[in-house]
C-alpha positions in Angstrom: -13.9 9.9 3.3 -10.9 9.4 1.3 -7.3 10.3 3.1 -4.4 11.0 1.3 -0.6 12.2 1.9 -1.6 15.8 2.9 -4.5 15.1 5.4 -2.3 12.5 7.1 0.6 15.4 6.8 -2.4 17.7 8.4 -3.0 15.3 11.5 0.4 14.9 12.5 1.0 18.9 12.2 -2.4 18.9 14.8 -0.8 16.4 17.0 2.5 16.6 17.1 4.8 20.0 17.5 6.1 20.3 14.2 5.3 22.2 11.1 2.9 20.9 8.3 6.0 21.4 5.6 7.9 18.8 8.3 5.1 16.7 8.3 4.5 16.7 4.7 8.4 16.0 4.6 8.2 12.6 7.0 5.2 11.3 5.3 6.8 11.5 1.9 10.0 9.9 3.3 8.2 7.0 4.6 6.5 6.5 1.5 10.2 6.9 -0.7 11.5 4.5 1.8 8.6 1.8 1.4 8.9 1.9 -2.3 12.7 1.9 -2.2 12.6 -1.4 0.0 9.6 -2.7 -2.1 11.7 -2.0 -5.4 15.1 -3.7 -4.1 12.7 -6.8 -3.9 12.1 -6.5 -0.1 9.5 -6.8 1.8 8.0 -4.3 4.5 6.4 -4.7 7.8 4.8 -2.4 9.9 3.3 -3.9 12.6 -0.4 -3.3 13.8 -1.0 -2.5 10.1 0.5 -5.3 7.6 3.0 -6.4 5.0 3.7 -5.0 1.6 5.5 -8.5 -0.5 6.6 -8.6 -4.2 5.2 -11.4 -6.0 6.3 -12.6 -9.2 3.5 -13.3 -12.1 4.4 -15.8 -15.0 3.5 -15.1 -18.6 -0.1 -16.5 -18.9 -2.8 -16.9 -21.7 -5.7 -14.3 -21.0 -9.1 -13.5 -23.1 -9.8 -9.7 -24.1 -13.4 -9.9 -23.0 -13.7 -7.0 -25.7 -12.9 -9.5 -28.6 -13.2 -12.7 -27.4 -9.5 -13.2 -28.5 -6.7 -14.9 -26.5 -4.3 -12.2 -25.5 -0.8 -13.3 -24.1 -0.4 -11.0 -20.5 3.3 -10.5 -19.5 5.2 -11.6 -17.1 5.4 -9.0 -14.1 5.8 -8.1 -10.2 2.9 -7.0 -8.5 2.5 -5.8 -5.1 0.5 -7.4 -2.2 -0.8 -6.4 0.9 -1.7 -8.1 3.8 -3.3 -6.7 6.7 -2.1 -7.4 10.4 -4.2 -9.4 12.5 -4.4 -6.5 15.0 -6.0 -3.7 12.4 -8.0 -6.8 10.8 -9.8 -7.5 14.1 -10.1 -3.4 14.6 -11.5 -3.4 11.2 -13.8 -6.0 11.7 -15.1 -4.7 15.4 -16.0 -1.4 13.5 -17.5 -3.2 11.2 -20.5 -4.8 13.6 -23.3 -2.7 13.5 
């Protein structure tokens, strides 16, 4: 089961006493508020669920596997995550079957 910004909008709206429009409305704040901080080149911690960190990627040689050709990839930022030790240990007691 996939969840996305709605169903977490529709399980706040079941637990908590506000609408589903407000709900919808928080959710989308945190995310604008996660980029925002992600974009200004900070990073974000929540914890009991992880880090978000921009890392910078130097201009590098590549091979299109398509071609065989050496292909020259960009410079960039990408974004990492790294999971708290708290939901990592959750995940991984789930995970013993």
């Amino acid at each position: 089961m996939v969840i996305n910004k709605f169903g977490i909008a529709k399980m706040i709206n079941k637990t908590v006493d506000i609408s589903l429009k407000d709900s919808s409305e928080v959710i989308n704040r945190v995310f604008d508020i996660i980029t925002n901080e992600l974009v200004k080149g900070n990073d974000v911690r929540i914890p009991g669920l992880g880090k978000w960190t921009i890392k910078s990627k130097e201009k590098r040689m590549g091979l299109n596997f398509h071609t065989g050709e050496s292909v020259t990839i960009s410079a960039r930022n990408i974004v990492t995550f790294k999971l708290s030790t708290v939901l990592r240990d959750r995940v991984m007691i789930g995970n013993r079957d």
